[in-house]
BADOLO-424908 format. One record per residue (C-alpha): residue in one letter; y, z, x. Coordinates in steps of 0.1 Angstrom, whole numbers, plus 5000, padded with zeros to 4 digits. Each point is the difference from the previous one (the first is absolute). Layout:
<pts>
AYZX ...
</pts>
This chain:
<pts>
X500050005000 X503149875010 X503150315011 X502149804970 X497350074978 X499650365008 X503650144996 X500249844972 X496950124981 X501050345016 X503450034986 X499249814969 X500150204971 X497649794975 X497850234985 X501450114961 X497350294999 X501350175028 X503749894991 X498950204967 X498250285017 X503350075026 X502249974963 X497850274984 X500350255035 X503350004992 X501850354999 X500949994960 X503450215015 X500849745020 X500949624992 X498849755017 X501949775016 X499549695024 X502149905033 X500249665007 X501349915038 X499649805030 X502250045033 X500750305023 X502850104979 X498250014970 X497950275014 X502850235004 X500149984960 X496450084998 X500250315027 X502850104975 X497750014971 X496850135018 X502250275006 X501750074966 X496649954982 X498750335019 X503150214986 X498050274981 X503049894972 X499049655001 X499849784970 X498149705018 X497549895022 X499649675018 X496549854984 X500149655019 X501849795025 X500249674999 X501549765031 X499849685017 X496349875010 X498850085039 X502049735020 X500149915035 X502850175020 X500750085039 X499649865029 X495749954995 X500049894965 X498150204989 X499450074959 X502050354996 X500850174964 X503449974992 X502150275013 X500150254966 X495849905001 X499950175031 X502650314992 X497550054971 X496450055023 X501950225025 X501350224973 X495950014990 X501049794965 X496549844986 X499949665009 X498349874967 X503250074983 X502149785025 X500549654980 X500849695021 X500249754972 X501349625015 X502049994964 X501150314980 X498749754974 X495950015010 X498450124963 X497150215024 X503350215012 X501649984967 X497150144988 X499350295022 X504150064997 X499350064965 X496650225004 X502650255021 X502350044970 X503150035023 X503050204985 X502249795019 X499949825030 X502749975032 X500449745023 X501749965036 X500149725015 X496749854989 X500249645000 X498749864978 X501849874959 X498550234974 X499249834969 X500650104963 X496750114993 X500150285033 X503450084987 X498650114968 X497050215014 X502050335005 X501550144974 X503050155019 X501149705015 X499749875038 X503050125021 X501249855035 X501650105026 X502449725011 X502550035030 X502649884987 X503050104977 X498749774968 X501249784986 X501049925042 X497549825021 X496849934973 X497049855017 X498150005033 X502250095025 X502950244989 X500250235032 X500449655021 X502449814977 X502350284997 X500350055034 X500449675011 X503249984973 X500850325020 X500350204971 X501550345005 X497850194977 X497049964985 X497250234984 X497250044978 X498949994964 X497150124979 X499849754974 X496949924971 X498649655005 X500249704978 X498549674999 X503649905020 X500350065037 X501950335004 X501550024969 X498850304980 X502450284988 X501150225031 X499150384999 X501550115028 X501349885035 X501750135031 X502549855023 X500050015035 X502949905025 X498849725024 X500650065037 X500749605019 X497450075025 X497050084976 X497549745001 X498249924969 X496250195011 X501550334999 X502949914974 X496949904979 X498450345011 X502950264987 X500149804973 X496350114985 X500050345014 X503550024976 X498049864973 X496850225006 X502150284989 X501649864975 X496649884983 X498950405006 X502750144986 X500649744970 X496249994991 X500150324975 X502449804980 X498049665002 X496750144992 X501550234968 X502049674987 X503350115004 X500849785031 X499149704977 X502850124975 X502350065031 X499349705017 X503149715006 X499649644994 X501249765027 X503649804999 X498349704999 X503849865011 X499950195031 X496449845015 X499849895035 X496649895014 X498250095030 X497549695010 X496750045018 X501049925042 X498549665010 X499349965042 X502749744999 X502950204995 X499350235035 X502249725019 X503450135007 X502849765007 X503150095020 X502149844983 X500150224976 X502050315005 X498550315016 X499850234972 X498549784981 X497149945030 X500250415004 X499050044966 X497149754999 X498550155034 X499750344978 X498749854970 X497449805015 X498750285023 X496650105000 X498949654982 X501049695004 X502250105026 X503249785014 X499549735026 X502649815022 X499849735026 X501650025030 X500249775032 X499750115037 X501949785023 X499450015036 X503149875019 X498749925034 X497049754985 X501449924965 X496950134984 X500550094963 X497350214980 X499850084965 X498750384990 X499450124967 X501150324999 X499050284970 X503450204996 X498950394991 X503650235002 X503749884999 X503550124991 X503449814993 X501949955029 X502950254996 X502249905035 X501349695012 X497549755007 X499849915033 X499849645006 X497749795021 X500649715018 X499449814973 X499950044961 X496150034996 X499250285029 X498950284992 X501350305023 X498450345007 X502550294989 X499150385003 X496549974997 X499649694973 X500549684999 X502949854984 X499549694975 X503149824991 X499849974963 X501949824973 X503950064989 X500350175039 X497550294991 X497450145029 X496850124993 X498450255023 X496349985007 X498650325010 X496249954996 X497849665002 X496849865002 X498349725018 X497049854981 X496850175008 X502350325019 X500850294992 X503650094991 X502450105028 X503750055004 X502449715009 X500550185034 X496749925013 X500649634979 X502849935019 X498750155035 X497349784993 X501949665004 X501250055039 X503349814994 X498749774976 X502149914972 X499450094961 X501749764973 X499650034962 X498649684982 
</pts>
């Protein structure tokens, strides 16, 4: 048997007697409810609820999990359970009540969903679009935790789009889900300032520790009914949308200005990441060579740019190097990456060229 074949039939939920059987075991004190999650950040969410469950004042308990199918991740490629899958075994959670469905749609899952009779279910960056018939499984709803301020930044990437606008602020929301992306009525959220050297992993981070505790200390309200009553509906007028990041867009282009390129390196941190290419002249032979270069940590220029020799050269100032960027902005490059290396400072870059020259493309 084939190592695709076994993770899946090991995380697999698909048997409705023991979906039934795990229902009835069920504390009659406590509702049931069922965490739905993918990413690392999503099992900050689930630690939070672990935790809340064992309060001896608790009103829930987790009953299932359900995230993305094992996948091939790292360096080996090798099949690994999704982040939250893995939170889940540590933490000694039985792995026959993990669900990895491919679609949030399969009737087998749909079907063992319904065996658990779920008081409400709560998702965190799952992945996957749940259809009308999950939606109407628990009868307290399905609540997410979104990081944005909704109606701001609905879809994929809300932590990324709003800090490559270089928003200011931005936050979290606990909001039930409809059939529409991200537009349910919002019971709570939390605003947080944003500070211009955040990059989006840890951005994304705060973001659902904030809502972890916001989920905690709403969920009294959501599981009695009130939060439903309490519950805003979204200024439809007031929408802006926050589409999923394609591999394409990681090329930055100096003619652009440099808070604008500043604000992109930060959102695109972590994945896809910014790229740049930049030529090394040699003077003495003529030679020219063209490096791709992964740009990791920058700032805006805030002194006078210091001018090369020409209008394309980029100049080593204080520890980074200086790109001369549109509208006579500077962007400083602090950290970088050669394919295949690891990241260093521009220091050891720049030491690295013995005279050579460096010109933007």
């Amino acid at each position: 048997m084939n190592s695709s074949l076994m993770l899946r039939r090991f995380f697999c939920f698909n048997s409705t007697t023991t979906a039934v059987a795990a229902a009835s075991s069920t504390s009659s004190k406590k509702k049931p409810l069922v965490f739905l999650g993918s990413p690392q950040v999503a099992a900050t969410v689930l630690d939070a609820l672990f935790n809340a469950s064992k309060a001896p004042n608790s009103l829930f308990e987790v009953a299932a999990i359900v995230t993305q199918p094992p996948a091939r991740r790292d360096r080996g490629k090798k099949l690994m359970p999704s982040p939250v899958a893995e939170f889940a075994l540590d933490t000694g959670f039985p792995s026959d009540l993990i669900f990895t469905p491919e679609r949030a749609g399969e009737d087998t899952f749909l079907s063992n969903l319904r065996a658990l009779q779920p008081e409400l279910c709560i998702t965190a960056a799952y992945g996957n679009i749940l259809p009308t018939k999950f939606l109407n499984i628990p009868p307290m709803g399905t609540v997410n935790i979104h990081p944005s301020l909704l109606p701001l930044y609905r879809g994929a990437a809300p932590v990324q789009r709003a800090l490559q606008d270089g928003a200011k602020e931005t936050g979290v929301s606990l909001a039930f889900t409809v059939r529409a992306l991200d537009a349910g009525p919002v019971i709570a959220n939390k605003t947080l300032e944003v500070d211009d050297q955040i990059k989006a992993p840890d951005l994304l981070e705060l973001l659902f520790l904030e809502g972890s505790k916001l989920l905690i200390h709403e969920l009294p309200s959501i599981l009695d009914g009130s939060a439903r009553l309490k519950a805003q509906p979204q200024d439809d007028s007031k929408v802006t949308l926050a589409p999923k990041i394609s591999v394409e867009e990681s090329w930055l282009s100096f003619d652009q200005e440099a808070s604008v390129l500043h604000n992109k390196v930060r959102a695109f941190a972590g994945w896809p990441g910014t790229r740049a290419k930049v030529a090394i002249v040699d003077d003495e032979n003529g030679r020219r060579n063209i490096v791709e270069l992964k740009i990791i940590t920058t700032r805006v220029c805030d002194h006078s740019i210091v001018q090369g020799d020409e209008a394309d050269d980029i100049t080593y100032v204080k520890d980074s190097l200086v790109f001369p960027c549109g509208r006579s902005t500077a962007l400083e490059v602090l950290e970088l990456q050669l394919p295949g290396k690891k990241v260093f400072r521009a220091a050891a870059f720049w030491n690295g060229l013995r005279g050579q020259k460096l010109k933007k493309l």
